[in-house]
C-alpha positions as CSV (number, residue, x, y, z in Angstrom):
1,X,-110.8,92.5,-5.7
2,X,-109.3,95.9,-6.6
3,X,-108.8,96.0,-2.2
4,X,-106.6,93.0,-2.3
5,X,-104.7,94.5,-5.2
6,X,-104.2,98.0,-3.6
7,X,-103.3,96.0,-0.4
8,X,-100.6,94.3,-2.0
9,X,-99.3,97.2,-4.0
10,X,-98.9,98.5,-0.4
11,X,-97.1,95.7,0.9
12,X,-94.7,95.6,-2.0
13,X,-94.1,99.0,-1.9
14,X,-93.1,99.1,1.9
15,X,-91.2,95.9,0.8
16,X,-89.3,97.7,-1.4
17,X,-88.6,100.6,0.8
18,X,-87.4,99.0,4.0
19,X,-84.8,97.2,1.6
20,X,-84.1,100.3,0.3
21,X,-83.5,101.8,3.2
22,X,-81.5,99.1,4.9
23,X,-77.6,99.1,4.6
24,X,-75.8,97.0,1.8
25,X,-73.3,93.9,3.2
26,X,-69.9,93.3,2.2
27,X,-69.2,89.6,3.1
28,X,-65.4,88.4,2.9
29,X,-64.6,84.8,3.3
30,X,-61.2,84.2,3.9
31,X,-59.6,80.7,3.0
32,X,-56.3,80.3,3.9
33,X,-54.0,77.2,3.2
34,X,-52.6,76.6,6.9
35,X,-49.7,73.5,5.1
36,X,-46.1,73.9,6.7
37,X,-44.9,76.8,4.3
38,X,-47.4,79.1,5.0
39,X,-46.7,80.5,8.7
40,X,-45.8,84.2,6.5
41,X,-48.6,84.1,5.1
42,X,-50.8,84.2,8.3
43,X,-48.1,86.3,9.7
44,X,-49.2,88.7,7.1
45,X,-52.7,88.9,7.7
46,X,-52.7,89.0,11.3
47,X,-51.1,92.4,10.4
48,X,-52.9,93.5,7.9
49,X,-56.2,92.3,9.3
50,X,-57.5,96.1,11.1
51,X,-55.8,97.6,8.4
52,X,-58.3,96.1,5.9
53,X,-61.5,96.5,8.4
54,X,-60.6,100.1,8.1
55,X,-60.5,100.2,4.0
56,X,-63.7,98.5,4.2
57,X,-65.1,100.8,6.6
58,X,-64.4,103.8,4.5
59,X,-66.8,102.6,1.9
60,X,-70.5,103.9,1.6
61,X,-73.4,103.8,-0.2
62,X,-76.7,106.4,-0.1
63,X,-74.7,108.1,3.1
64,X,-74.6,104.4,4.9
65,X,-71.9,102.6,5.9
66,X,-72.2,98.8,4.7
67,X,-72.3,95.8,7.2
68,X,-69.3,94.1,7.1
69,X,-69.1,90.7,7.6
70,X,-66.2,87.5,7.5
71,X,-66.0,84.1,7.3
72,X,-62.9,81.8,8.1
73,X,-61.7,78.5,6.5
74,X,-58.3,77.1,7.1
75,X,-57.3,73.7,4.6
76,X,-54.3,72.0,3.5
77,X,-53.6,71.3,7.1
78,X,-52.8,67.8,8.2
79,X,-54.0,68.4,11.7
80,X,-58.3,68.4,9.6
81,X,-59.9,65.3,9.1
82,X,-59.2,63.8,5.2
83,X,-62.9,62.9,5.3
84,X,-63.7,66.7,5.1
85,X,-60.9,66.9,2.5
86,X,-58.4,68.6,5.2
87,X,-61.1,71.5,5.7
88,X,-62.4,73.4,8.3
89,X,-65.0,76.3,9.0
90,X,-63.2,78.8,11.5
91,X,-65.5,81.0,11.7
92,X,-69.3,81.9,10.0
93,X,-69.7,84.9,8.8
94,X,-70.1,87.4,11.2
95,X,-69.6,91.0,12.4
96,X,-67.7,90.5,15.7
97,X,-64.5,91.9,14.9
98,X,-62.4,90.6,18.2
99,X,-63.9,86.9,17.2
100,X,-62.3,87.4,13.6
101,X,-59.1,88.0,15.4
102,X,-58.9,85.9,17.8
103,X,-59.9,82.5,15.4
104,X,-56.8,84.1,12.8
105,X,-54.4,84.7,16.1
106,X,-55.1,81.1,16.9
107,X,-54.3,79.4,13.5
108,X,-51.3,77.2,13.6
109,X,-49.8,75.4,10.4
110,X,-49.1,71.9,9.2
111,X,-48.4,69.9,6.8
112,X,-51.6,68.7,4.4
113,X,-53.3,68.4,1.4
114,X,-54.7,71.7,-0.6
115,X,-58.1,71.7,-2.2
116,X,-58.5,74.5,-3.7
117,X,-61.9,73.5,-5.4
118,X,-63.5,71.7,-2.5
119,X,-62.6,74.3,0.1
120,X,-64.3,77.1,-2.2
121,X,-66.9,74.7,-2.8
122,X,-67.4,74.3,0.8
123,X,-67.7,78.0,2.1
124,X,-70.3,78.5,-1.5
125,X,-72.4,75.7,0.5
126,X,-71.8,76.7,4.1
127,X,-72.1,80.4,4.4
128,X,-75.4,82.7,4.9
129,X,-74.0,84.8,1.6
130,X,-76.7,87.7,0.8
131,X,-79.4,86.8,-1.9
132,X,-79.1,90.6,-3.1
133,X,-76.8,91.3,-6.2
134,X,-76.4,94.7,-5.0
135,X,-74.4,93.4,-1.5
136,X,-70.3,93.1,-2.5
137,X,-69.5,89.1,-1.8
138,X,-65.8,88.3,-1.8
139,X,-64.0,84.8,-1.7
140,X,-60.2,85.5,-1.2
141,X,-58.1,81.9,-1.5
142,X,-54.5,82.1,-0.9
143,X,-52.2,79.2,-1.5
144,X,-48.9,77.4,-3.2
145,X,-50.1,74.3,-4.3
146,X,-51.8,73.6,-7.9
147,X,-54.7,75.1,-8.5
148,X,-56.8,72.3,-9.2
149,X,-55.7,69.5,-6.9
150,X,-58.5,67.5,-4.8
151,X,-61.7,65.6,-5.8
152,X,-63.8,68.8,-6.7
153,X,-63.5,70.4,-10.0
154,X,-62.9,74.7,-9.2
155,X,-64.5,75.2,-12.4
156,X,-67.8,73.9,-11.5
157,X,-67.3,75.7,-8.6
158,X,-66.5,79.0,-10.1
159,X,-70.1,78.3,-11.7
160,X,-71.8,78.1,-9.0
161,X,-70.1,81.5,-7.4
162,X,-70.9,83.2,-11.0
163,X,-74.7,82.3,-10.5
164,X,-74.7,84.4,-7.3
165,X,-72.6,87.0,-7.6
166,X,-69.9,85.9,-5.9
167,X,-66.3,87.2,-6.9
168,X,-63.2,84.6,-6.2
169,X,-60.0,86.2,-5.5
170,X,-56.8,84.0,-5.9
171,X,-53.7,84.1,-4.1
172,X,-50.8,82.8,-5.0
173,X,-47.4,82.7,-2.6
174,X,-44.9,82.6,-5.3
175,X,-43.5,83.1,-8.6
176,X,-46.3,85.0,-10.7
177,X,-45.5,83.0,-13.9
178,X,-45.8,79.8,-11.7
179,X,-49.2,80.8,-10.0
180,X,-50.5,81.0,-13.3
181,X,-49.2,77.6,-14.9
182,X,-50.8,76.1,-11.8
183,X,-54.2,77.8,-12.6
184,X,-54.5,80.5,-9.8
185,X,-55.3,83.3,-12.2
186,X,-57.7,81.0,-14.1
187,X,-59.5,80.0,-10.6
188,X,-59.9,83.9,-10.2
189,X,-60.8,84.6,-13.7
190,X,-63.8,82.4,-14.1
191,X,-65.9,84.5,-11.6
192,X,-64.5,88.0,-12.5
193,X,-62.5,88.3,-9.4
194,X,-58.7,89.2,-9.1
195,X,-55.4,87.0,-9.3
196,X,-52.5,88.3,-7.4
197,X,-49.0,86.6,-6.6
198,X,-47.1,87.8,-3.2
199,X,-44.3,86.6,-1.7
200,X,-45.4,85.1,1.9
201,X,-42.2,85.0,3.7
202,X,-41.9,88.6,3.2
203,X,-41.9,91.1,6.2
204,X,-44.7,93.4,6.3
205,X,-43.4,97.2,6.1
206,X,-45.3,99.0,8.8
207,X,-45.1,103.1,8.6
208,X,-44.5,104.7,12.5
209,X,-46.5,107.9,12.6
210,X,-46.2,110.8,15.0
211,X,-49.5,110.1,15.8
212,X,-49.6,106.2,17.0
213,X,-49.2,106.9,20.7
214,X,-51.6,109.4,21.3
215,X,-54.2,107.4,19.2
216,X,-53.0,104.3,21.8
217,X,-53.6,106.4,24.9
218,X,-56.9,107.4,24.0
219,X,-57.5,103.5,22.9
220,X,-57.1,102.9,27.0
221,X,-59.5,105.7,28.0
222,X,-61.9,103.8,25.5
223,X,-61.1,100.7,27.1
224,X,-62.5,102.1,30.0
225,X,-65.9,102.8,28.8
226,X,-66.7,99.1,28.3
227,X,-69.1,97.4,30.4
228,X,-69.8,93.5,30.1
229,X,-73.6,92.4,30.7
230,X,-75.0,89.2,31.3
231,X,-73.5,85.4,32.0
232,X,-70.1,86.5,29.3
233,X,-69.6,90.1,29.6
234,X,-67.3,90.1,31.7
235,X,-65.3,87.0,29.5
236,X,-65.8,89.2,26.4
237,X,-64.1,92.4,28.2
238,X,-61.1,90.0,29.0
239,X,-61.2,89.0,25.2
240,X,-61.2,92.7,23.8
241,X,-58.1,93.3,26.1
242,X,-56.4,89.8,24.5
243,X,-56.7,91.2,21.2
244,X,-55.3,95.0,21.5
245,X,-52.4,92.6,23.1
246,X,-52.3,90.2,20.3
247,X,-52.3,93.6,17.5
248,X,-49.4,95.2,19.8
249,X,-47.4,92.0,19.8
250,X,-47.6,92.5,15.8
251,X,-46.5,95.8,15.6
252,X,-47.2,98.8,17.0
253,X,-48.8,100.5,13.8
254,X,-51.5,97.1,13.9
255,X,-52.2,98.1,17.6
256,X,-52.8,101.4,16.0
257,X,-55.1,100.8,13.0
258,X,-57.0,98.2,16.0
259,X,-57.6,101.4,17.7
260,X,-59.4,103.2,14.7
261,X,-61.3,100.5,14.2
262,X,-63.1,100.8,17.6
263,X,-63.6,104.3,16.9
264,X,-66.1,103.6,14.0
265,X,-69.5,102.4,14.0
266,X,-68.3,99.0,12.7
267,X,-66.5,98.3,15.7
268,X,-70.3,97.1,17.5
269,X,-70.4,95.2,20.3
270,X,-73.9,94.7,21.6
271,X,-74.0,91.0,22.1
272,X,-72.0,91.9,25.5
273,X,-70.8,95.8,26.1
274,X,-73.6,97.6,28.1
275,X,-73.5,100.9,26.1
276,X,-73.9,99.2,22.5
277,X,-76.8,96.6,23.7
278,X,-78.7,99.5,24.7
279,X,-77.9,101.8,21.6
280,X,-78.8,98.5,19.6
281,X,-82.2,98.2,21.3
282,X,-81.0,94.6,21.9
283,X,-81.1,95.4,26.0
284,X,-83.5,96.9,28.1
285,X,-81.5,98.9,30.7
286,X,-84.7,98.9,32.9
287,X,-85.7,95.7,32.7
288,X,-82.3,94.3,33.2
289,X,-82.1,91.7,36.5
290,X,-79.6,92.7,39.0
291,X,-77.4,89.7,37.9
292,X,-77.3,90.7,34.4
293,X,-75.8,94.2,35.0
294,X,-71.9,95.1,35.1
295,X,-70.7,95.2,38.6
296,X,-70.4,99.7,38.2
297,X,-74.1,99.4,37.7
298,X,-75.3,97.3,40.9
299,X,-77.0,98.5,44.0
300,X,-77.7,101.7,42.3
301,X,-81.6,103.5,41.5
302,X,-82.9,103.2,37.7
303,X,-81.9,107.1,37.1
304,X,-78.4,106.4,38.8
305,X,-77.8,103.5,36.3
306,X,-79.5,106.0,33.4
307,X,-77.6,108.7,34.4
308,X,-74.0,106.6,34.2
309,X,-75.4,105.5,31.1
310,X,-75.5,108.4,29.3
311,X,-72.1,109.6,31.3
312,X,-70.2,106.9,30.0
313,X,-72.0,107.4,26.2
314,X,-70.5,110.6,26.1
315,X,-66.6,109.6,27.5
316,X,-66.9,107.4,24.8
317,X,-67.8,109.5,21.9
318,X,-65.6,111.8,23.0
319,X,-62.2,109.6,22.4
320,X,-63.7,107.9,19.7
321,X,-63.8,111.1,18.0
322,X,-59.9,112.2,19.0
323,X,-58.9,108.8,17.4
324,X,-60.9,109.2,14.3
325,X,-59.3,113.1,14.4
326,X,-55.6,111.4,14.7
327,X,-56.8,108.8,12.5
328,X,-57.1,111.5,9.5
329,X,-53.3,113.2,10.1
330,X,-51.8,109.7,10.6
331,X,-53.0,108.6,7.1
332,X,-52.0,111.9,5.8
333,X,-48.1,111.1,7.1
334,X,-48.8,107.5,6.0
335,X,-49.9,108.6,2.2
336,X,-46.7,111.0,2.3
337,X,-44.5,108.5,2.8
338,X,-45.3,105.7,0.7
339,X,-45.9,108.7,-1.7
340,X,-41.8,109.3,-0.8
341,X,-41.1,105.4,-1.4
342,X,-42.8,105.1,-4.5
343,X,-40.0,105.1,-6.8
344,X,-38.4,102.3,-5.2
345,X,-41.7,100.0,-6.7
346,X,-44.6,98.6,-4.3
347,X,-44.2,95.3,-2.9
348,X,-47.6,93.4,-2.9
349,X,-48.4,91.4,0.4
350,X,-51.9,89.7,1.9
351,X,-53.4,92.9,3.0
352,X,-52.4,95.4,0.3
353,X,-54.2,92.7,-2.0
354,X,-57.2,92.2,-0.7
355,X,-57.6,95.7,-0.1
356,X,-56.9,96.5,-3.6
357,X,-59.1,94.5,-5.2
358,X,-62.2,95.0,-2.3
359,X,-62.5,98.7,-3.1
360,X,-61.9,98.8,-7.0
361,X,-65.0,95.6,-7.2
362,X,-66.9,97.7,-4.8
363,X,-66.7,100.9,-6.7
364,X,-67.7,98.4,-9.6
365,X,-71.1,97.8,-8.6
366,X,-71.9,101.3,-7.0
367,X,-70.4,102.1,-3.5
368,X,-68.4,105.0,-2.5
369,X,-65.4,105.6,-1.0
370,X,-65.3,108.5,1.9
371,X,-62.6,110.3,1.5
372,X,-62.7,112.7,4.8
373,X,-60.4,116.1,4.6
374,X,-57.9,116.4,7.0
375,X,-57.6,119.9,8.1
């Protein structure tokens, strides 16, 4: 008897450890009212969208940088089926980063019905969120339509999102004053989470550094390092290319903050690059069938293909590290001049808001945020 107890004591005790050990999540859901008036507001976030990967990035916790997942919902949209209450799941949560861009770069709006309560309701039911209380969950909602509109009560909702940690962020495009007689900052209230008001329609100020081209020419060296494996590889390569295209057609500063994205840890593309699947463990160079591998790494011997490998491992690291050394002095000239503008009062939009309220919650409940010195 006193075996089976030690054994267990063990196995709890390893249990305990490996979850200790492992990194925290940060899951962000995203629901976005896609009616007629809100083309700004996914204007907005397609700019802000790398912008707020990096915030989130900067976070830690023990030393470790958090997985960082998102989820997509689009309602309010005529285009949805009214059985599903004009809803739809874009995208599951997940850590592909050129996926979450592509589904936002391919929303479109139209005219529809907003339910607030049933959409929340429906990405509380839908989503893999974490069990653990220690993992930062984050519903954002933005919207210009009542509050409480729909067959589903948001404040049974809220209850649910309470009961699991779950934080509801509301959005409203408007008139502050108006957001709240139409119960957006009670919708965010009732879990804790944040209410903000922005004006959708407005232009999103992007800050030109000295830095942003030589960050973009080292962004097409690290282009070059990218190898696609198996039956979509090659598709996926095509994809990464479409979405530096779709953040330069945005502005150049969003092609920039794209770039330091892929020069972090977050930016992790194993399910197709050759270099991560390998890194990952989630590929067997080796073991690979000729008709898996990248076309650079056909017809050659197993140390040829190892020794190209590690070759392009190291071009790699190499730019990633010139972009992240940039990255430091462009946020430096960025901090300066908003530092410069301050007096002239700050101007909320979609990004600046989620951003805000992201790293003061997550600072809540224990992370940290790196703050690297630029020398």
């Amino acid at each position: 008897m006193r075996k089976i107890s030690l054994i267990f004591a063990l196995l709890f005790i390893c249990n305990f450890a490996a979850q200790a050990q492992s990194p925290r999540k940060v899951q962000v859901a995203i629901l976005f009212d896609t009616s007629n008036s809100m083309d700004g507001l996914i204007d907005q976030a397609k700019s802000r969208i790398w912008k707020i990967v990096n915030e989130v990035s900067s976070l830690k916790h023990n030393g470790q940088t958090p997985d960082i997942e998102f989820a997509l919902y689009q309602y309010g949209n005529d285009g949805l089926s009214s059985e599903d209450n004009y809803i739809q799941k874009v995208l599951d949560l997940t850590s592909d980063l050129d996926v979450i861009s592509q589904k936002l770069f391919g929303l479109t709006t139209n005219g529809g019905q907003e339910y607030c309560g049933a959409v929340i309701g429906q990405s509380l039911g839908e989503l893999s969120w974490s069990s653990s209380p220690n993992d930062l969950k984050m519903i954002y909602i933005a919207g210009n339509e009542p509050f409480n509109q729909g067959p589903v009560d948001f404040r049974a909702e809220c209850k649910k999102a309470v009961g699991r940690n779950i934080y509801i962020n509301t959005i409203y495009c408007g008139d502050y004053d108006q957001g709240v007689r139409e119960l957006w900052k009670e919708g965010a209230e009732c879990s804790e989470g944040d209410y903000f008001n922005i004006n959708s329609n407005e232009a999103v100020v992007h800050i030109d550094t000295p830095y942003d081209e030589e960050i973009q020419a080292y962004n097409d060296s690290l282009n070059t390092t990218y190898y696609g494996y198996g039956s979509f590889g090659s598709a996926r390569k095509s994809s990464q290319a479409i979405e530096d295209s779709n953040a330069e057609m945005e502005a150049p500063a969003v092609a920039t903050e794209r770039a330091i994205v892929k020069s972090k840890a977050v930016y992790n593309n194993s399910s197709w690059d050759l270099l991560d699947g390998v890194e990952s463990g989630s590929v067997d160079l080796e073991k690979m069938k000729e008709e898996e591998l990248p076309e650079e790494f056909k017809g050659k011997t197993p140390e040829e293909r190892q020794a190209l490998l590690e070759e392009k491992r190291a071009e790699r690291q190499r730019y990633q590290d010139k972009i992240a050394e940039l990255a430091l002095l462009r946020q430096q000239f960025i901090d300066d001049e908003l530092a410069k503008r301050a007096e002239e009062g700050e101007v909320d939009d979609f990004g600046t808001s989620v951003n805000k309220s992201l790293m003061e919650k997550a600072v809540e409940i224990g992370y940290d945020k790196e703050t690297p010195d630029v020398e």
